[in-house]
C-alpha positions as a printed NumPy array, in Angstrom:
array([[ -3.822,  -4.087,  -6.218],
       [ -6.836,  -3.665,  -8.238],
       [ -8.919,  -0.034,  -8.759],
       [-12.547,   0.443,  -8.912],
       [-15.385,  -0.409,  -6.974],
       [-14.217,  -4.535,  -7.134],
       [-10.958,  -3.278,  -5.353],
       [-12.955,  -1.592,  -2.807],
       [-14.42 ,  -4.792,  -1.928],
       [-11.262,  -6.869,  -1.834],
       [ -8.586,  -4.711,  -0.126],
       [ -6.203,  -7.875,   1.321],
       [ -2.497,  -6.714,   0.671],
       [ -2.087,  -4.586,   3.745],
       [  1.483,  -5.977,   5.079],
       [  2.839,  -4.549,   1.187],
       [  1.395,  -1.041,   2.37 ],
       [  1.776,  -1.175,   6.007],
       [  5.579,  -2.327,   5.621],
       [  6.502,  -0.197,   2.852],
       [  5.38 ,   2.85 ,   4.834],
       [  8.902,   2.412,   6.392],
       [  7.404,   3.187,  10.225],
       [  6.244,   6.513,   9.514],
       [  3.155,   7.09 ,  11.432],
       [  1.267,   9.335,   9.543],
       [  2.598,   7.788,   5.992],
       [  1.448,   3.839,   7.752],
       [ -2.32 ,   5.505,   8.592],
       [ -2.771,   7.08 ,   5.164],
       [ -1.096,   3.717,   3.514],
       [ -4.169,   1.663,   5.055],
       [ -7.244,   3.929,   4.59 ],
       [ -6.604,   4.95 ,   1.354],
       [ -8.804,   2.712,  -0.548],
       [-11.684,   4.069,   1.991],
       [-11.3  ,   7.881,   1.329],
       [-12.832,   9.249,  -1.867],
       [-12.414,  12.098,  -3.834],
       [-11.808,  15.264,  -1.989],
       [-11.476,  13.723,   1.613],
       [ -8.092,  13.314,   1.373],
       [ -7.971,  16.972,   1.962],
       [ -9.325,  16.516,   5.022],
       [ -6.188,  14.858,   6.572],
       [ -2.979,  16.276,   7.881],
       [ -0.555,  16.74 ,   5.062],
       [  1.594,  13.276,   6.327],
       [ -1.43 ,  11.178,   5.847],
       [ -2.292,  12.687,   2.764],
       [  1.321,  11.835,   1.404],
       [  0.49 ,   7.86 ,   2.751],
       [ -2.763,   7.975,   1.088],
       [ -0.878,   9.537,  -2.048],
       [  1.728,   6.694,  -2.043],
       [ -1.04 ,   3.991,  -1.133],
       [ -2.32 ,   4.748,  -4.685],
       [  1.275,   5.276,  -5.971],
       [  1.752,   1.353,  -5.585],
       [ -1.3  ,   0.092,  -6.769],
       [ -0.793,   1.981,  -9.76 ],
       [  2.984,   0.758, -10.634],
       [  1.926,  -2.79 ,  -9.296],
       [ -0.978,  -2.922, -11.152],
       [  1.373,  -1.935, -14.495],
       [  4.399,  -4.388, -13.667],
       [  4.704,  -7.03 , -15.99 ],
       [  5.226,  -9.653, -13.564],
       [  2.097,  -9.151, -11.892],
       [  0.594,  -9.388, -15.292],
       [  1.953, -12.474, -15.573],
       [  1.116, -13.957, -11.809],
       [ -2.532, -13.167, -12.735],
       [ -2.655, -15.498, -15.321],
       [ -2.441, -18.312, -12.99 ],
       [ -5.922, -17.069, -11.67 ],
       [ -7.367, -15.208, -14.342],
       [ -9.598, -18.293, -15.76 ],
       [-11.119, -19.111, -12.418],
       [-11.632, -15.878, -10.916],
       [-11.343, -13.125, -13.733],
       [-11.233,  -9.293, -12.595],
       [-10.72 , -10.754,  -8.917],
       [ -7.045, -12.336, -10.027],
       [ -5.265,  -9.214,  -9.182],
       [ -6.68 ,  -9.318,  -5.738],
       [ -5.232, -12.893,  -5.311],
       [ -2.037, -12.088,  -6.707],
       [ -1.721,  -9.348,  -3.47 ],
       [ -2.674, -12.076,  -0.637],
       [ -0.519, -14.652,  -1.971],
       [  2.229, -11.476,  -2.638],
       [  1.646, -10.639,   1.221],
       [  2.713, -14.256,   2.077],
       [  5.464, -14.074,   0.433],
       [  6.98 , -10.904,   1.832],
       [  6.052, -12.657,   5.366],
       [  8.403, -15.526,   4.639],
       [ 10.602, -13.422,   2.894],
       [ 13.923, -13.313,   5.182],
       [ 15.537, -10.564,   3.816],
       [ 12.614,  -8.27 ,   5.461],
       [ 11.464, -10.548,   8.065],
       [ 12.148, -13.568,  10.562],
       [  8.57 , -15.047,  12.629],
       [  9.593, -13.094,  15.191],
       [ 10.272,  -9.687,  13.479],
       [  6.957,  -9.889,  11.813],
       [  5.185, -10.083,  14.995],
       [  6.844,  -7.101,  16.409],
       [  5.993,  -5.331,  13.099],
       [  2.144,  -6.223,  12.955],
       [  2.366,  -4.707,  16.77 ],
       [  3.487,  -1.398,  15.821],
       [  1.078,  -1.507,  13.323],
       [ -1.334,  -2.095,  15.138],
       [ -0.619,   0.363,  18.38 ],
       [  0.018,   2.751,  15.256],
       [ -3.193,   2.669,  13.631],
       [ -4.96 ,   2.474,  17.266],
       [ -3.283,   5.592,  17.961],
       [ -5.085,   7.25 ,  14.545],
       [ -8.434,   5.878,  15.18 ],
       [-10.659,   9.048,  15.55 ],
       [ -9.344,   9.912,  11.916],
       [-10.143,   6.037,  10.455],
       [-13.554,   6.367,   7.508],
       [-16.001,   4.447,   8.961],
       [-15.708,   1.208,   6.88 ],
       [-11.783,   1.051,   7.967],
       [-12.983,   1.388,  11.716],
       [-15.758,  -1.123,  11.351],
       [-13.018,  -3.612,  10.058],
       [ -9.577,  -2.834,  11.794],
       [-11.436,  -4.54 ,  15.416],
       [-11.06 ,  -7.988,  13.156],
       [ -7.727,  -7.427,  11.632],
       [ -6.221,  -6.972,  14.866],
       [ -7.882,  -9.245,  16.743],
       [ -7.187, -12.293,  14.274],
       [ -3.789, -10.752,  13.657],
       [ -3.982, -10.837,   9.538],
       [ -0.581,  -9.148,   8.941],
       [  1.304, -12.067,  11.354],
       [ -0.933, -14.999,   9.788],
       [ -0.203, -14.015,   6.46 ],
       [  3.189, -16.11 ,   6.633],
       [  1.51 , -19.196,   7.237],
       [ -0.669, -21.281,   4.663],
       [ -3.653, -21.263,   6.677],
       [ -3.247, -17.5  ,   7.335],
       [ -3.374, -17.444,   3.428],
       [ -5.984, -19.676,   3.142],
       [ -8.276, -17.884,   5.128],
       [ -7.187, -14.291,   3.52 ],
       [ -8.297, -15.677,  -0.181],
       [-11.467, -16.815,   1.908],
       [-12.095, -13.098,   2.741],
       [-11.864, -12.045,  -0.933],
       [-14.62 , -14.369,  -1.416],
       [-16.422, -13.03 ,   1.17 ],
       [-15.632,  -9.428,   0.124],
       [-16.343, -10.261,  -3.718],
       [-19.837,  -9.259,  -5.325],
       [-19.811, -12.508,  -7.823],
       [-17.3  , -14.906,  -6.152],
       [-18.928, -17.873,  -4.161],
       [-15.613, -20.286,  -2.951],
       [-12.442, -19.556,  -2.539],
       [-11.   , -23.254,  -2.57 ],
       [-10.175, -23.513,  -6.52 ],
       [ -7.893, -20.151,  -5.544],
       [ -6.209, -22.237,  -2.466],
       [ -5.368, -24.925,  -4.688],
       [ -4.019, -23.039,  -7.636],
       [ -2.046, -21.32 ,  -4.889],
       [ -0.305, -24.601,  -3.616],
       [ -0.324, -26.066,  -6.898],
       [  2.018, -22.82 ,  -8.782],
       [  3.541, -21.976,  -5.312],
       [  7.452, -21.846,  -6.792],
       [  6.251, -20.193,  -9.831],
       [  4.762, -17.5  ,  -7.93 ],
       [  7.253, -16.99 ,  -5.432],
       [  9.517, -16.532,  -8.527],
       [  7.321, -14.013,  -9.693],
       [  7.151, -12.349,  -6.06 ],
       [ 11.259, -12.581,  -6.509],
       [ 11.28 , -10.306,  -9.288],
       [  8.65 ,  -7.875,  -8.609],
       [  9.013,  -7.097,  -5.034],
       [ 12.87 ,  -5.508,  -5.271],
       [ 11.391,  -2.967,  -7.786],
       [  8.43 ,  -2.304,  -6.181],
       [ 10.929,  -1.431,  -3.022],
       [ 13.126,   0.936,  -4.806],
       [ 10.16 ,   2.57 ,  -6.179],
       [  8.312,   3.357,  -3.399],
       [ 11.443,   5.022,  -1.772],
       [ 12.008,   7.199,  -4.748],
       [  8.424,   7.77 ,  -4.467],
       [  8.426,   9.398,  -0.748],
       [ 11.427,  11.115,  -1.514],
       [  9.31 ,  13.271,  -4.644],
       [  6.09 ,  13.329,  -2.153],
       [  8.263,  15.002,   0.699],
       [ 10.485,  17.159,  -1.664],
       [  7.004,  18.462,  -3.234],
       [  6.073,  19.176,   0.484],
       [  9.029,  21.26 ,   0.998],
       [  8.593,  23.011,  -2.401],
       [  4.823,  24.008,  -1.097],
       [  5.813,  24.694,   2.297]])
């Protein structure tokens, strides 16, 4: 979950966001356009995407802090630098896909529907470089493919693609299959934390809601 303009470019983890937004509406459209509103457009939302765009950032902060994903970059870092926390969240994604505790196949393709009729729902609010790319995430269905290999495969393809100084995406595919256990370890230990977090999180965001209200 990486800040800055390279993060802006490489955006991929969006089942973390859109499942951790716990099927709130509002809290799931913020949770996905963060990364595309700046500065003092938040404002410009109702207050329940404002809290999703709030928590969007939220994450990316703790995950980007977490000593495991420290650690899970490493297995990218020498290949692919400031772009190894942007692999870290595709291969991250695949593992909450396959991750039973939060989904089966068939769950996860009910769940990339809501998202999907949820964020349809939102779309005269979406900034313009969320609208211009939500057509293809729906249509190629990136938050049910991200459980299978190729799924992934393509996804670190897109970081490429997305990247200003990245020019394959193969070496990343490899190193993927090659430290697969030791990453799914990693996933193992991170992911229950981030969980817990995140609901503590949108329990301050909505008490501090009540407070201003």
């Amino acid at each position: 979950m990486m800040n800055g303009f390279l993060y802006e470019l490489v955006m991929m983890n969006y089942l973390a966001h859109a499942y951790l937004s716990f099927n709130k509406p509002e809290l799931l459209v913020g949770n996905m356009i963060s990364d595309f509103v700046k500065g003092k457009k938040k404002f410009d939302y109702p207050q329940g995407i404002q809290k999703g765009i709030a928590l969007h950032r939220a994450i990316d902060t703790f995950t980007d802090e977490h000593a495991v994903i420290k650690e899970a970059k490493e297995v990218f870092r020498s290949d692919y630098r400031l772009y190894a926390g942007a692999l870290v969240d595709v291969v991250f994604d695949h593992f909450l896909a396959t991750d039973t505790q939060h989904f089966s196949h068939e769950s996860l393709k009910v769940f990339a529907g809501f998202t999907y009729e949820t964020l349809n729902h939102h779309r005269a609010v979406f900034p313009e470089r969320f609208a211009r790319m939500f057509p293809h995430m729906q249509q190629q269905d990136w938050l049910y493919h991200y459980h299978s290999r190729w799924g992934i495969e393509k996804s670190l393809g897109g970081v490429v693609r997305r990247s200003a100084y990245l020019t394959e995406s193969e070496t990343a595919f490899r190193l993927f299959e090659e430290y697969y256990e030791e990453l799914k370890k990693k996933y193992d230990l991170f992911f229950p934390d981030l969980f817990l977090y995140v609901k503590s999180r949108i329990t301050e965001l909505n008490e501090g809601s009540d407070e201003e209200g």
